[in-house]
C-alpha positions as CSV (number, residue, x, y, z in Angstrom):
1,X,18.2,11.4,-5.8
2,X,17.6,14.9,-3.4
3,X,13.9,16.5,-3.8
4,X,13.4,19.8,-2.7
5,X,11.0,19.9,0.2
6,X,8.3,22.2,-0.5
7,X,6.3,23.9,2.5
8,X,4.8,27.1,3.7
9,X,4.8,30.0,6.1
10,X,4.5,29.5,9.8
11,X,3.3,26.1,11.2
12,X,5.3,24.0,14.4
13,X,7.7,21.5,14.2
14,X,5.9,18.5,16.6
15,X,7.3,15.0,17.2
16,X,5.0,12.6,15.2
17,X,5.1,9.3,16.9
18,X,3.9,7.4,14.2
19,X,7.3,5.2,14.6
20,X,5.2,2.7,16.6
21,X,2.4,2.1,13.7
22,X,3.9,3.4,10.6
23,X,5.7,0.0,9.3
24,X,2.3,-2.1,10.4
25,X,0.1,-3.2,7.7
26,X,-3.2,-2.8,7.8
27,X,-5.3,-5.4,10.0
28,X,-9.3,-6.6,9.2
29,X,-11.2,-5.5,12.6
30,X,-13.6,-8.2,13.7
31,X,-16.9,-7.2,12.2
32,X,-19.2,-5.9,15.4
33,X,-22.2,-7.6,16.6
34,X,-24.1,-4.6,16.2
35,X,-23.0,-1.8,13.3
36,X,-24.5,1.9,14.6
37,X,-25.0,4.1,11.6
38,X,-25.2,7.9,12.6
39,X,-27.3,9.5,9.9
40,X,-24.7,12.5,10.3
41,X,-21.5,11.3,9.2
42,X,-20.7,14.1,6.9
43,X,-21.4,18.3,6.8
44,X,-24.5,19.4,5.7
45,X,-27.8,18.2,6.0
46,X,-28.4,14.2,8.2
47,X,-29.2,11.2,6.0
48,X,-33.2,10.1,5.7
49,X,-33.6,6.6,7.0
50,X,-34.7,4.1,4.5
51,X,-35.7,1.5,6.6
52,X,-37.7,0.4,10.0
53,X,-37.2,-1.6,12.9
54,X,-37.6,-5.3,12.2
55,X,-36.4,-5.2,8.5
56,X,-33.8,-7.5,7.1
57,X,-30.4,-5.6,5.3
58,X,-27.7,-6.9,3.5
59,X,-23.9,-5.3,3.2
60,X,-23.8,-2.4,1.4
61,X,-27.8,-1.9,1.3
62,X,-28.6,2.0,1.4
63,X,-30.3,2.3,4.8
64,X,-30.5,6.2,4.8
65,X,-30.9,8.3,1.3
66,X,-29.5,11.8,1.2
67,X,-31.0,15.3,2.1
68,X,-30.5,17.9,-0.3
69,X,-27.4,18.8,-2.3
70,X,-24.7,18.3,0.6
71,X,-25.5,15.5,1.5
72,X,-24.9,11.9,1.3
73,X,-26.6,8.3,1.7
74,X,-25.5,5.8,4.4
75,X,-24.6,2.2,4.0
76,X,-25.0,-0.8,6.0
77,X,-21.6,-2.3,6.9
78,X,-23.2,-5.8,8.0
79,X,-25.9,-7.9,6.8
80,X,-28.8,-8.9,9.5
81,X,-31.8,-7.0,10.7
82,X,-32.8,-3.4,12.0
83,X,-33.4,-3.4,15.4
84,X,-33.0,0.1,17.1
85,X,-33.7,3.4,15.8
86,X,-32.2,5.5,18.3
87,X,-30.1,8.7,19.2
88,X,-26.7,8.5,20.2
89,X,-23.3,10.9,20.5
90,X,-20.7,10.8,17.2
91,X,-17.0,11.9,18.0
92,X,-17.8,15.4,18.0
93,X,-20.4,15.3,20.4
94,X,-23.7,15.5,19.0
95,X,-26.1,13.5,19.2
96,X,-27.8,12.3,16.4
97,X,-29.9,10.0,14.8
98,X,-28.6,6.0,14.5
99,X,-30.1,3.1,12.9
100,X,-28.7,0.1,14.6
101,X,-28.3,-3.1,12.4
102,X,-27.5,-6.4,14.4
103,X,-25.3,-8.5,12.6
104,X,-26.0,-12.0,11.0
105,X,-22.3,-12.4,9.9
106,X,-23.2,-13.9,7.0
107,X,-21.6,-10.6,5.1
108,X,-24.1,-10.9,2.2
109,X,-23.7,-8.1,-0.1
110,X,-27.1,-6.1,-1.6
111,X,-25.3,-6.7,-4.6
112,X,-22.2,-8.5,-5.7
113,X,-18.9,-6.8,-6.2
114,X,-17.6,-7.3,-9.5
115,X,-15.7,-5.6,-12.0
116,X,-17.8,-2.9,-13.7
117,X,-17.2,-3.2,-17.4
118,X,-14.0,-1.2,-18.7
119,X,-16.4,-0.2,-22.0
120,X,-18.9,1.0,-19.1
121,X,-16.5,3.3,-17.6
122,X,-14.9,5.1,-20.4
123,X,-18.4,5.6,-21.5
124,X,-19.4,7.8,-18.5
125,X,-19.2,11.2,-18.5
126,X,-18.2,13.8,-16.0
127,X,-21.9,13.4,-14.5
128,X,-22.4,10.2,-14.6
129,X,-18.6,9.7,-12.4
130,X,-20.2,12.3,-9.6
131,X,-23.4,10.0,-9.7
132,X,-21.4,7.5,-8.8
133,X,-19.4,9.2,-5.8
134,X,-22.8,10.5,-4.3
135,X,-24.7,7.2,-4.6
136,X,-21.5,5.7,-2.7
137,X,-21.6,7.7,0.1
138,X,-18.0,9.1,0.0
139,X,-17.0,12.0,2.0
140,X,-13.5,13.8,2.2
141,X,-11.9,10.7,4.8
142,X,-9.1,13.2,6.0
143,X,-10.9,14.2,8.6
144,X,-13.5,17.3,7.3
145,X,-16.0,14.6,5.9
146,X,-17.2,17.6,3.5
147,X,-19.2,15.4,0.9
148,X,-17.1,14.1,-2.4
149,X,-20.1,15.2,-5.0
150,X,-20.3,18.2,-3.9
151,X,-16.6,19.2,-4.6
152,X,-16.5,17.6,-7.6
153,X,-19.3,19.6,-9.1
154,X,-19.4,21.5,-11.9
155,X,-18.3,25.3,-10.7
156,X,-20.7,27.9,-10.9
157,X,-19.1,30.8,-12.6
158,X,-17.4,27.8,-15.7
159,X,-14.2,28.5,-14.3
160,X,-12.7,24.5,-14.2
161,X,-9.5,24.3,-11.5
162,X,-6.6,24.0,-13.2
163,X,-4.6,21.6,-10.4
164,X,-5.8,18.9,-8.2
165,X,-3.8,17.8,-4.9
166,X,-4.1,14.5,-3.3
167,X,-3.3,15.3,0.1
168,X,-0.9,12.4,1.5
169,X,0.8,14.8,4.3
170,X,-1.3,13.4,7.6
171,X,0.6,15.7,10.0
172,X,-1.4,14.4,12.8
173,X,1.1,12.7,15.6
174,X,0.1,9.1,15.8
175,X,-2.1,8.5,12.9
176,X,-0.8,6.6,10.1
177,X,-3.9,4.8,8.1
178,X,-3.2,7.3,5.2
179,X,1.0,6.3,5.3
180,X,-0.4,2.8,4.8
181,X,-3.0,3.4,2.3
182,X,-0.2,4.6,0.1
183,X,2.1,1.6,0.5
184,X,-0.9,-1.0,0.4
185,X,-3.1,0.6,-2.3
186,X,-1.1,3.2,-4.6
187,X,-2.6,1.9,-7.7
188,X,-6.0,2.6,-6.2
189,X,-4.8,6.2,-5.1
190,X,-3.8,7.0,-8.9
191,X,-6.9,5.4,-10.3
192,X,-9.1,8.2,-8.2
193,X,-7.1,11.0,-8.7
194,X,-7.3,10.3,-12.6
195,X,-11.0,10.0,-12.1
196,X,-11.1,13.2,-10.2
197,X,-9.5,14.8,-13.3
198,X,-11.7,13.3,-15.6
199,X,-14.8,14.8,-13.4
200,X,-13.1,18.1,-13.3
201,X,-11.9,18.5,-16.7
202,X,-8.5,19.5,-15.0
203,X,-4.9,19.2,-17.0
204,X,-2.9,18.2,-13.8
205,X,-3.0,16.2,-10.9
206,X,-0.1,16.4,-7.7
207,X,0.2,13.7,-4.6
208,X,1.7,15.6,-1.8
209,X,3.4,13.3,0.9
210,X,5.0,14.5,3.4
211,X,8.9,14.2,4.1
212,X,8.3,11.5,7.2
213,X,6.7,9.0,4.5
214,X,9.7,8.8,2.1
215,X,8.7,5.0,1.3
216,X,5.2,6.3,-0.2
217,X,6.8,9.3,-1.4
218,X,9.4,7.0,-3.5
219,X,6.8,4.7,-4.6
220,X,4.4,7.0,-5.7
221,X,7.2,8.4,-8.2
222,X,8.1,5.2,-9.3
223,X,4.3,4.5,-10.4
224,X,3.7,8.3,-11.5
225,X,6.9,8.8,-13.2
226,X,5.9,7.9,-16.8
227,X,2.2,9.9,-16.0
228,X,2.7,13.5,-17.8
229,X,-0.4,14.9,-15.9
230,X,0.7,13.8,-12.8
231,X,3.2,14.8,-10.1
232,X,4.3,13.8,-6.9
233,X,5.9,16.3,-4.6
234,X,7.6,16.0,-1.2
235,X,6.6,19.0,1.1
236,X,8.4,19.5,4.5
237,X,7.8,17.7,8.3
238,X,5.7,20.9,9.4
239,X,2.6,20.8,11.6
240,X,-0.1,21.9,10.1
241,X,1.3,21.3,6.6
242,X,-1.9,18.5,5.4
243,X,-4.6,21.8,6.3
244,X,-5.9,22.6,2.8
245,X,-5.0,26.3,2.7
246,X,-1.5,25.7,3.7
247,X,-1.0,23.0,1.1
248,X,-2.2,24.8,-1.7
249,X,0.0,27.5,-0.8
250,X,3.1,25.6,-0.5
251,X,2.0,23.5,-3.5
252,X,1.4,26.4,-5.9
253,X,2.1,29.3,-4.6
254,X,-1.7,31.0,-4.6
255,X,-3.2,32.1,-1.2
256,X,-6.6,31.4,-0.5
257,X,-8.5,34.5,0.6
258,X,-9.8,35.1,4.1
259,X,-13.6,33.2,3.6
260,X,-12.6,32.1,0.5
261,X,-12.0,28.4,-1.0
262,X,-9.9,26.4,-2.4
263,X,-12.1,27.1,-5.9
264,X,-11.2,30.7,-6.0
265,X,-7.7,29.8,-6.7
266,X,-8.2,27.8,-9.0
267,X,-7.3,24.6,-7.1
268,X,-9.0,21.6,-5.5
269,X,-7.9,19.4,-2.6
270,X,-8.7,15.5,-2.2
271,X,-7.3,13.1,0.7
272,X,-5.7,10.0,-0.9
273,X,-8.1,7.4,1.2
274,X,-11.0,9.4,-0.4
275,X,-9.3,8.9,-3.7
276,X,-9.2,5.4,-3.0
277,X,-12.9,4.8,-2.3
278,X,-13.7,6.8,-5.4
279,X,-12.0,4.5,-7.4
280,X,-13.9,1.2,-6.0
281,X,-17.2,3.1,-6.7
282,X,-16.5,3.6,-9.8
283,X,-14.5,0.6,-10.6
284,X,-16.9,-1.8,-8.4
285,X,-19.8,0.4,-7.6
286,X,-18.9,-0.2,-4.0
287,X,-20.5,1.8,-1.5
288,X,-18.2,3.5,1.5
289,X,-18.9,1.0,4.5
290,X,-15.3,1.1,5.8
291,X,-12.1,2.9,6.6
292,X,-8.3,2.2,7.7
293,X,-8.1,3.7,10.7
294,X,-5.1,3.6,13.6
295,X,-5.3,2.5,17.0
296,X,-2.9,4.3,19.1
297,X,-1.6,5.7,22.7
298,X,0.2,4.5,24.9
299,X,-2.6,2.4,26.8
300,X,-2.8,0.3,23.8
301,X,-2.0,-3.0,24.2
302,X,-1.2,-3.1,20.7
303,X,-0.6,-0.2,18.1
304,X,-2.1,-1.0,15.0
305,X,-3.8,0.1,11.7
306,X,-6.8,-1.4,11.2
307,X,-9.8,-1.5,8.6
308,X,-12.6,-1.2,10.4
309,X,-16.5,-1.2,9.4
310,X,-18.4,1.7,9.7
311,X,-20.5,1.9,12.5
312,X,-18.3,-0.6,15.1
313,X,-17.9,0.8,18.5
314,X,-15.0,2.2,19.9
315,X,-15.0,0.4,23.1
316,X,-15.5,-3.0,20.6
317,X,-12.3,-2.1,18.1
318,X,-10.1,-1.4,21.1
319,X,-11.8,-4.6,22.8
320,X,-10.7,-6.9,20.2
321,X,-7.0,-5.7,20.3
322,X,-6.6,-6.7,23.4
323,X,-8.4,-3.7,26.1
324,X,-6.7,-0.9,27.9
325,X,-3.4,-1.1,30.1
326,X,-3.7,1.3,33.1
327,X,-6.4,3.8,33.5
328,X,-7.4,5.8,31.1
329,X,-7.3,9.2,31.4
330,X,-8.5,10.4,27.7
331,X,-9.7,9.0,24.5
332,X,-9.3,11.4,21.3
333,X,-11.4,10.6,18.1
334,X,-8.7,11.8,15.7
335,X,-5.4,13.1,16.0
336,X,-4.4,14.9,19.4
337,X,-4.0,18.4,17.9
338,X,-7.1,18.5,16.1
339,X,-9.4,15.6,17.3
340,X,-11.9,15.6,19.8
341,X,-11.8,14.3,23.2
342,X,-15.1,11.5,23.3
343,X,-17.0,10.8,27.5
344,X,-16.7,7.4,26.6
345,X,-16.1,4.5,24.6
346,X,-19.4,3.7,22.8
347,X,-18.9,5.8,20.1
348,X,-19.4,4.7,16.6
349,X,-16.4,4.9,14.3
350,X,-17.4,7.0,10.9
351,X,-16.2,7.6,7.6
352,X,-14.0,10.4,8.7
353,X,-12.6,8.5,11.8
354,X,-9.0,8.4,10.9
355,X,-7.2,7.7,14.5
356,X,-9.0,6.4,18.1
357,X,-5.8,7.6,20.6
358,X,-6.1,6.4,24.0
359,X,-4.1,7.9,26.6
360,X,-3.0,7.2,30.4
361,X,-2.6,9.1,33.4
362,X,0.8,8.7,33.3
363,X,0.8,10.5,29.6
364,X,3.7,12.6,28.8
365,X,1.3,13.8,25.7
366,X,-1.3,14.8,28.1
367,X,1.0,16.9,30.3
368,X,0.0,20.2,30.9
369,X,1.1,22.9,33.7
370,X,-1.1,25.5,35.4
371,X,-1.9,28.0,32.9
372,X,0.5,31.6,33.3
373,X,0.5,35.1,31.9
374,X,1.3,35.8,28.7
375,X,5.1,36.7,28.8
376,X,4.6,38.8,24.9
377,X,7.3,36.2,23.5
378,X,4.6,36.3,19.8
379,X,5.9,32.6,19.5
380,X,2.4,32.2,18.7
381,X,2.1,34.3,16.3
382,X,5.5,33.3,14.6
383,X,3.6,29.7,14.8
384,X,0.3,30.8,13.4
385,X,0.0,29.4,9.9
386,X,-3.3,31.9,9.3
387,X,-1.2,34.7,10.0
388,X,-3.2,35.9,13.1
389,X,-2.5,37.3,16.5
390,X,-3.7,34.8,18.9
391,X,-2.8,36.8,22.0
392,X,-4.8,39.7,20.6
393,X,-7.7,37.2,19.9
394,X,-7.4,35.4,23.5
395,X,-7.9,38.6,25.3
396,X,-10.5,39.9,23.1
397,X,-12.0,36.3,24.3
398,X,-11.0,37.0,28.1
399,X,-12.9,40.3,27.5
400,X,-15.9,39.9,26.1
401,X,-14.6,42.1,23.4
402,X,-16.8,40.0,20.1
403,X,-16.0,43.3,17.4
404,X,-12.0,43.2,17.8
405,X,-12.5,39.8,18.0
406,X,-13.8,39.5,14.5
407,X,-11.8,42.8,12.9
408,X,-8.7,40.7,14.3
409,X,-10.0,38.2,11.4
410,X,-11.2,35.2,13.9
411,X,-12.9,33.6,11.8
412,X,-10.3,32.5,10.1
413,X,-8.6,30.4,12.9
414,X,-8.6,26.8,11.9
415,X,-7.7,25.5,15.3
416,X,-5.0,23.7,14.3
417,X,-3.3,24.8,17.9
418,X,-0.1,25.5,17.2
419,X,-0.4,28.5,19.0
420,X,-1.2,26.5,22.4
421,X,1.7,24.1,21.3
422,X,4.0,27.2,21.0
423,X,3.1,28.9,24.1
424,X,5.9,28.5,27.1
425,X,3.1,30.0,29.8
426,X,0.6,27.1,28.8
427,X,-2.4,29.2,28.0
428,X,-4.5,27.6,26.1
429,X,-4.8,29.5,23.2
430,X,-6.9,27.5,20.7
431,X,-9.4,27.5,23.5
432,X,-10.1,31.4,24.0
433,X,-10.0,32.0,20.5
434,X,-12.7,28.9,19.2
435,X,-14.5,30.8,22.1
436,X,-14.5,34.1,20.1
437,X,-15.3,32.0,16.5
438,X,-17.9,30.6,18.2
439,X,-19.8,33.9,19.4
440,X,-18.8,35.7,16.0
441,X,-19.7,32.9,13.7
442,X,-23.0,32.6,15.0
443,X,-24.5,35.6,14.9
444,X,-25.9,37.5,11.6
445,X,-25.2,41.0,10.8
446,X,-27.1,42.8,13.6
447,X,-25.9,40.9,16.5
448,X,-28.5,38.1,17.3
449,X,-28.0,34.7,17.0
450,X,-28.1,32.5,14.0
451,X,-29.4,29.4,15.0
452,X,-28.7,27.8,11.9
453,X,-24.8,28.3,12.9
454,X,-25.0,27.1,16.4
């Protein structure tokens, strides 16, 4: 049976490379001597540590407790003691506060996993479900890490969202861990999305995969097919097609406004691994402590998905698989387009690690050529999936030139790069214009720095 393909204006056509991981199932990472949890695994404000050097934790014990509204507790992934509270650098850079828990490996859990009583469930009410997301620690796992509660609240101004999308698209080259969450746990997928509705009070759910994945896109309407609030749509092979404004456009039509959300539209946007872990808090009351993740590039040793506890070090996952061929000449936390390039390996993996790529000198992906003047071909604004003028933005940049800057709208570049990935006189484009976001974003209406957006 032929399914239209659904997508939406602009975007890049990339090769994927997900051929070498995408038919590998899932494998359990060795648990890490030592689990580092970042109290700053999420946006918004860091976790409050719970507990002190010397103490004693068990698997899923709440070792930090949530600040404020966006926010969210963190979980010990291992069971043994405390022994370092220290600062250390997350994939994006920053340094941040880290309780480091050394591991027993006696994996005793703060409280057994069990089947919570189906009675239980049906019992709970649209507040008593969020509860249970925020107490769990889940955070949007596609890679934003935007905390699950805070989505699922109640809106504001009454107005409930009348569709919900599970986003399956992972348009990311390399990364597959969503592609196998949705062959190795569809049931689970479908179990949070119907919880998400039941939150949200909304009348339909849709599971967008995109057209690379037709295995989870066929199963997923096999298991849907007799669910009459729920769809499953095939949307185009397009880069950037998983970003959340784009799907919602090519999904239903309705165009987010510039500083606007997804709310204002009436829609809201999951990722399927997120929907999974809500489901086993629900369901189990089991905390976040883990992820599927994939190991990738070509100085692997070995490709491979793997489901790795929170907190293990990079340098220790890619350890255990067998090391590095060659020299390394980058390490990406994420996917290349998007992700960000870590110093080093002793990075702790976090709940919105969905990819560690390593890379070799010898890299065709890493290939770049001396930067050139623009030759006014607009591929990259053809490209732009914003709708934006990223020459005019680059030399605003290259100027110094803030106000065009932000009356060219740059604040709404979500540096996806398909601009850079358009450009034939390799300027990096992506780069001039986060630049300008940067110096616009973080000043207030007079000019002077906001140190709150730094």
């Amino acid at each position: 049976m032929k399914y239209p393909k659904r997508t939406f204006p602009g975007g890049v056509h990339i090769k994927d490379y997900k051929g070498f991981t995408n038919s590998l199932e899932t494998v359990e990472a060795e648990a890490p001597a030592k689990a580092y949890i970042p109290m700053s695994m999420h946006i918004g404000a860091p976790s409050r540590p719970l507990v002190a050097i010397g103490e004693e934790v068990k698997m899923g014990q709440k070792v930090a407790e949530s600040q404020g509204f966006v926010s969210v507790p963190a979980h010990s992934s291992v069971s043994g003691k405390v022994v370092a509270m220290q600062r250390m650098p997350i994939p994006s850079g920053r340094m941040v506060d880290t309780v480091v828990i050394e591991n027993n490996y006696q994996d005793e859990w703060i409280t057994a996993i069990r089947p919570v009583p189906r009675e239980s469930i049906e019992a709970m009410d649209g507040a008593a479900l969020q509860a249970k997301v925020l107490e769990a620690g889940i955070v949007g796992m596609g890679g934003a890490a935007f905390p699950s509660h805070v989505k699922l609240a109640p809106p504001e101004d009454g107005k409930k969202p009348d569709v919900l999308i599970l986003n399956g698209i992972e348009c990311e080259p390399f990364i597959t861990a969503d592609h196998r969450i949705m062959l190795e746990k569809p049931e689970r997928i479908i179990a949070g999305l119907k919880y998400f509705l039941r939150i949200m009070g909304c009348d339909k759910g849709v599971i967008a995969i995109e057209a690379n994945k037709m295995d989870a896109f066929e199963l997923m309407v096999k298991l849907t097919e007799k669910e009459s609030a729920i769809e499953t749509v095939v949307c185009r092979e397009k880069y950037p097609q998983g970003s959340e404004k784009q799907l919602i456009y090519t999904i239903t039509g309705r165009e987010v406004p510039p500083g606007g959300l997804p709310a204002d539209v009436g829609v809201l946007v999951h990722n399927v691994a997120t929907a999974v872990a809500v489901a086993d808090a629900v369901e189990y009351e089991r905390p976040l402590i883990d992820r599927i993740l994939t190991l990738n590039g070509d100085a692997i040793t070995r490709p491979m998905n793997y489901r790795v506890r929170i907190g293990t070090l990079y340098g220790d996952l890619i350890a255990q698989n067998g090391g590095i061929a060659g020299e390394t000449a980058k390490i990406i936390s994420g996917g290349p387009m998007m992700g960000f390039a870590v110093y080093a390996a002793d990075i702790p993996v976090t709940k919105s690690t969905s990819g560690i790529l390593v890379f070799s000198e010898g890299s065709q992906v890493l290939k770049r050529e001396e930067e050139m003047s623009c030759v006014r071909c607009a591929r990259c604004v053809d490209a732009c999936p914003m709708g934006l003028e990223p020459t005019t933005l680059m030399k605003a940049a290259k100027k110094s030139d803030w106000a065009k800057a932000k009356d060219y709208e740059v604040a709404s570049c979500m540096e996806c790069g398909s601009c850079s990935y358009q450009c034939p006189s390799m300027i990096p484009l992506v780069q001039y214009i986060r630049l300008a976001k940067q110096y616009v974003t973080s000043r207030d209406g007079n000019g002077a720095v906001n140190p709150f957006l730094l």
